[in-house]
C-alpha positions in Angstrom: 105.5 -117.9 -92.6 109.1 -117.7 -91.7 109.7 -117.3 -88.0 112.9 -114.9 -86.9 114.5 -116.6 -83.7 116.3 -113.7 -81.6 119.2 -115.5 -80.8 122.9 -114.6 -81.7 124.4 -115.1 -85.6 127.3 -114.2 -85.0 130.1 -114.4 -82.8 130.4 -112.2 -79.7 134.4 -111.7 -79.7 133.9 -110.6 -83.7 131.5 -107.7 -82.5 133.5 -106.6 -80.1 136.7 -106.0 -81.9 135.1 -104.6 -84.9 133.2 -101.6 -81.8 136.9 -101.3 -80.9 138.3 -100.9 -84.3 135.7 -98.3 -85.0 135.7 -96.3 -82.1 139.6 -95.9 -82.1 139.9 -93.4 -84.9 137.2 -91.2 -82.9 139.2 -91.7 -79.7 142.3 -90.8 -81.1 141.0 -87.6 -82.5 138.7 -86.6 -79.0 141.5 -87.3 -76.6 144.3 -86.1 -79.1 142.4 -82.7 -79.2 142.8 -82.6 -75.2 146.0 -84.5 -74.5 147.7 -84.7 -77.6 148.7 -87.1 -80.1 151.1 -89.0 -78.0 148.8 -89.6 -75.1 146.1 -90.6 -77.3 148.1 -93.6 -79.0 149.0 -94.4 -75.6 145.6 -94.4 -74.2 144.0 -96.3 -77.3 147.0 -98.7 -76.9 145.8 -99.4 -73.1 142.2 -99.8 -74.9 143.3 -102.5 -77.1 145.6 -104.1 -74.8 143.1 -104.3 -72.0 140.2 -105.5 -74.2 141.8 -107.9 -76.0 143.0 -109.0 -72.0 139.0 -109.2 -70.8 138.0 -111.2 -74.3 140.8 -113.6 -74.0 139.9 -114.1 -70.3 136.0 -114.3 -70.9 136.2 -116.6 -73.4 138.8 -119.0 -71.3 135.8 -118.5 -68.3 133.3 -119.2 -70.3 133.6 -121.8 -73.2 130.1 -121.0 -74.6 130.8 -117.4 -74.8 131.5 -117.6 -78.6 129.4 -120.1 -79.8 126.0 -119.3 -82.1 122.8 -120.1 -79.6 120.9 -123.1 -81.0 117.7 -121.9 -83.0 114.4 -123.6 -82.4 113.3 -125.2 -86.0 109.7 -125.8 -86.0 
């Protein structure tokens, strides 16, 4: 019987970039629609630039934040 451990496979930082790169082409196009083109690339560009900001400064915080969880092996 193979036993699935819950933790992490992956790395934290990697999931978070790729939720950024796929949300941007929907952000441009909702906010574009309100604000316009311009304002959009401006406001996705404060999306990047602050996210990448917050990872940087969580993973400098917290040294274990990217790291795979150990799995229990029976």
């Amino acid at each position: 019987m193979v036993s699935r451990d819950p933790t992490s496979s992956g790395s934290r930082t990697a999931a978070y970039v790729v939720a950024g790169a796929l949300a941007t082409f929907p952000a441009i196009l909702v906010v574009g629609a309100f604000v316009g083109l311009t304002f959009a690339l401006g406001g996705v560009l404060v999306m990047w630039t602050s996210g990448i900001v917050w990872l940087l400064k969580r993973r400098q915080e917290d040294p274990s934040w990217d790291h795979r969880l150990p799995s229990a092996r029976p």
